[in-house]
N, CA and C of each residue as an Amber inpcrd file, in Angstrom:
protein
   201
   0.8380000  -1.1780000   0.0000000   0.0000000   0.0000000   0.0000000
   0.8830000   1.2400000   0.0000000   0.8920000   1.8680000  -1.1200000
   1.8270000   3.2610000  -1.1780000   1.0610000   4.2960000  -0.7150000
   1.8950000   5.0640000   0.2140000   1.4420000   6.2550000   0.7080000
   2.3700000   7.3500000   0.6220000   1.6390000   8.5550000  -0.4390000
   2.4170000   9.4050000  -0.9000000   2.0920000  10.7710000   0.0890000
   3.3780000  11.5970000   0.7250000   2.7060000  12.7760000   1.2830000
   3.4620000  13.9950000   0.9700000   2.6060000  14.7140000   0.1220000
   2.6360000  16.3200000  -0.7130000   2.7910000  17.3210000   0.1280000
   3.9590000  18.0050000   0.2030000   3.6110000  19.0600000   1.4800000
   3.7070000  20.6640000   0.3830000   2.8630000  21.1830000   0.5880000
   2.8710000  22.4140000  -0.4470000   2.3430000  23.7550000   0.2460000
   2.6960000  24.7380000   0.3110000   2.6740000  26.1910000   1.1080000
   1.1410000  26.6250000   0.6230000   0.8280000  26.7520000   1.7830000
  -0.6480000  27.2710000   2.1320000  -1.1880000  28.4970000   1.1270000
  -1.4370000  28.5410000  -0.2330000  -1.3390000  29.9160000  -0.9230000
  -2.4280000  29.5150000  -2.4170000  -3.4620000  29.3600000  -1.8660000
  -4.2370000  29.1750000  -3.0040000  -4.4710000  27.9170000  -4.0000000
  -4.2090000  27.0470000  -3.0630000  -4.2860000  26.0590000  -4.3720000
  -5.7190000  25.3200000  -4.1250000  -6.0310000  25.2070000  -5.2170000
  -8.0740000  24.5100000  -5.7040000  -8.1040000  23.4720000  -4.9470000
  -9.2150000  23.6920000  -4.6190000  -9.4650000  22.1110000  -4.6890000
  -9.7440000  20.8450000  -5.8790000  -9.5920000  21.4560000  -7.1290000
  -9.2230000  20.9550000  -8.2860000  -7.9670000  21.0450000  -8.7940000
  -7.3180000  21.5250000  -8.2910000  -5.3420000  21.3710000  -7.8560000
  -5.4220000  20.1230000  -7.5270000  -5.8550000  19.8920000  -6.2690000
  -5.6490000  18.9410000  -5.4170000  -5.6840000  17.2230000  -5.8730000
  -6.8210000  17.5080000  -6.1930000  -7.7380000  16.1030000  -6.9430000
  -7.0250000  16.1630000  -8.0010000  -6.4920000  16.5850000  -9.3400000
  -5.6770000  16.8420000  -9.7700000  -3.9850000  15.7370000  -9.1070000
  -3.5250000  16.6640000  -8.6030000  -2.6520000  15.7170000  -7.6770000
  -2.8040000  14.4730000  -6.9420000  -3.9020000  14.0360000  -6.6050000
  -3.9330000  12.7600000  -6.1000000  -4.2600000  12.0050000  -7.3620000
  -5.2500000  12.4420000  -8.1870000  -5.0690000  11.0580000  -9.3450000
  -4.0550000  11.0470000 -10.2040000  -2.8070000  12.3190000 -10.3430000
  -1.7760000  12.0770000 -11.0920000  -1.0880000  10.7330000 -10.7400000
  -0.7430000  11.5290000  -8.6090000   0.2670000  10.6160000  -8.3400000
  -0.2820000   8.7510000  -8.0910000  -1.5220000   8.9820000  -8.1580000
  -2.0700000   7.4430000  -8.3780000  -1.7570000   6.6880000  -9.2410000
  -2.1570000   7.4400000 -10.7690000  -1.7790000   6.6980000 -11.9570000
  -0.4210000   6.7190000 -12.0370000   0.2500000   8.0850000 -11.7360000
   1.8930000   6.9230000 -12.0850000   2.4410000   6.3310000 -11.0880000
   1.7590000   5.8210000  -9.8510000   2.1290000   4.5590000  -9.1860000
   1.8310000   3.3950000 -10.1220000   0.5810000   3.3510000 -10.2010000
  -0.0620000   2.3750000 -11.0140000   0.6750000   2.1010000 -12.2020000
   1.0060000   3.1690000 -13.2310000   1.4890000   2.7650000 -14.3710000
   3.2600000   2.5260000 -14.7100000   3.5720000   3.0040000 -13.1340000
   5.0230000   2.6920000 -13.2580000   5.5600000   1.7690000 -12.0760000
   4.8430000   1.5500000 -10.9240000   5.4480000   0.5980000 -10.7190000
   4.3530000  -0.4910000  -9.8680000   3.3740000  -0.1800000 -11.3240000
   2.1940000  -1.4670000 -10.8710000   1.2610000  -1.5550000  -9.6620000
   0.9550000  -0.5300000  -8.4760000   0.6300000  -0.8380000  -7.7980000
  -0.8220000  -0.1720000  -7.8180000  -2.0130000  -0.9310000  -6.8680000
  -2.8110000  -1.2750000  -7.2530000  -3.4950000   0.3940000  -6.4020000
  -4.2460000   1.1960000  -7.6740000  -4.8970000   2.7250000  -7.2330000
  -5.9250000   2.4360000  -6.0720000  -6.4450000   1.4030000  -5.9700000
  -7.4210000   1.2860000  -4.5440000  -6.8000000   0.6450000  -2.9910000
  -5.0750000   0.8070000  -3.4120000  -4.7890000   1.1840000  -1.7360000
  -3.9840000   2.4600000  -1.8690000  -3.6610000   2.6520000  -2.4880000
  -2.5030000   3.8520000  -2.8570000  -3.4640000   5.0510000  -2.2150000
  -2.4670000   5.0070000  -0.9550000  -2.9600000   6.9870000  -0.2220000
  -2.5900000   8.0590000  -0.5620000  -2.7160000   8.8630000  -0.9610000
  -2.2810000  10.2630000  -1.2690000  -2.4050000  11.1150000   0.1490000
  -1.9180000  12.1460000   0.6800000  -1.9410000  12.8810000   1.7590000
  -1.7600000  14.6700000   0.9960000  -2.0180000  15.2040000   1.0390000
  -1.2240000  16.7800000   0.7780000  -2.0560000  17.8970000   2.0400000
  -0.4100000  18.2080000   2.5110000  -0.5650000  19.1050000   3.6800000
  -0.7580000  20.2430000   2.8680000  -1.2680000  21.3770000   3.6440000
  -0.5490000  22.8080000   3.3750000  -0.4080000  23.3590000   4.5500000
   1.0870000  23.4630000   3.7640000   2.4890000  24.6880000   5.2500000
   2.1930000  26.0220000   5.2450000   1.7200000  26.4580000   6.5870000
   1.7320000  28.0140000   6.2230000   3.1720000  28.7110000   5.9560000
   3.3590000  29.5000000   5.2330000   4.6660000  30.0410000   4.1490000
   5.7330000  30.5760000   5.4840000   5.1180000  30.9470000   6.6890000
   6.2710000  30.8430000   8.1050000   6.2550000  30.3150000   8.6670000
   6.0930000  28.8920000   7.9530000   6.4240000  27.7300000   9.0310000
   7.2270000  26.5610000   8.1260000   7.4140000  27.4130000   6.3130000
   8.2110000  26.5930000   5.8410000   9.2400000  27.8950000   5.1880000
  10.8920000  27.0090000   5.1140000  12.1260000  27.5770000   5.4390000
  12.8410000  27.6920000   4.5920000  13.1250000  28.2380000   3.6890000
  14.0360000  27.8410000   2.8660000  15.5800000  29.0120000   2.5680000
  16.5180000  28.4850000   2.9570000  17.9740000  29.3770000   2.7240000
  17.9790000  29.8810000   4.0080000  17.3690000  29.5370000   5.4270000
  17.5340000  30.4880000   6.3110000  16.2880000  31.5620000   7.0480000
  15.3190000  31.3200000   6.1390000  14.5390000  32.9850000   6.1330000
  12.7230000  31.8880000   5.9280000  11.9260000  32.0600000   6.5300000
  10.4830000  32.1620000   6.1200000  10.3280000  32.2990000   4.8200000
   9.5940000  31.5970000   4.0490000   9.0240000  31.7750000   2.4150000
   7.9290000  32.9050000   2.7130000   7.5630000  33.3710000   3.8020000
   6.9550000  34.3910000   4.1560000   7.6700000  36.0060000   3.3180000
   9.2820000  35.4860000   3.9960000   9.8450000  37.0420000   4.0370000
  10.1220000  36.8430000   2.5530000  10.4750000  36.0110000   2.0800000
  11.5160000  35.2110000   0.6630000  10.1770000  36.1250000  -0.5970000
   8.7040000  35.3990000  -0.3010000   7.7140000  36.4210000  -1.1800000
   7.9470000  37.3490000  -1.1300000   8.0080000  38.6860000  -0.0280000
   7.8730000  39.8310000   0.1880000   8.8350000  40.3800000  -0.5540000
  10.1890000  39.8490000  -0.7510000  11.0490000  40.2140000  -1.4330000
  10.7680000  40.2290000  -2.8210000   9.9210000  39.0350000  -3.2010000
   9.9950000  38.7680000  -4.7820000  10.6170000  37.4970000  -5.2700000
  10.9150000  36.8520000  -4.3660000  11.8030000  35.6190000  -4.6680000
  10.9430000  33.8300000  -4.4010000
């Protein structure tokens, strides 16, 4: 039973994003390494943008900049 978990910054994404993302990463379990889409879990968090880190600094401050 594969269990995949998406962690992606809290900033607008659909809920047709989402669904989107879970049947991608279903089918290419399924079509690449065979495993069967009715146990395969999908999970996707969303990080609020100062509570995820990148280079040192909040993706909070990293937007504000432009980066």
């Amino acid at each position: 039973m594969p269990y995949v978990n998406i962690k992606v910054t809290r900033e607008e994404v659909t809920a047709e994003q989402k669904a989107g993302l879970i049947k991608g990463v279903t089918t290419l379990l399924t079509e690449i390494l065979g495993k069967n889409p009715e146990t395969t879990v999908v999970v996707i968090e969303e990080i609020d943008t100062d509570n995820w880190g990148i280079g040192g600094e909040p993706v909070t401050v990293r937007r504000r900049r432009g980066q």
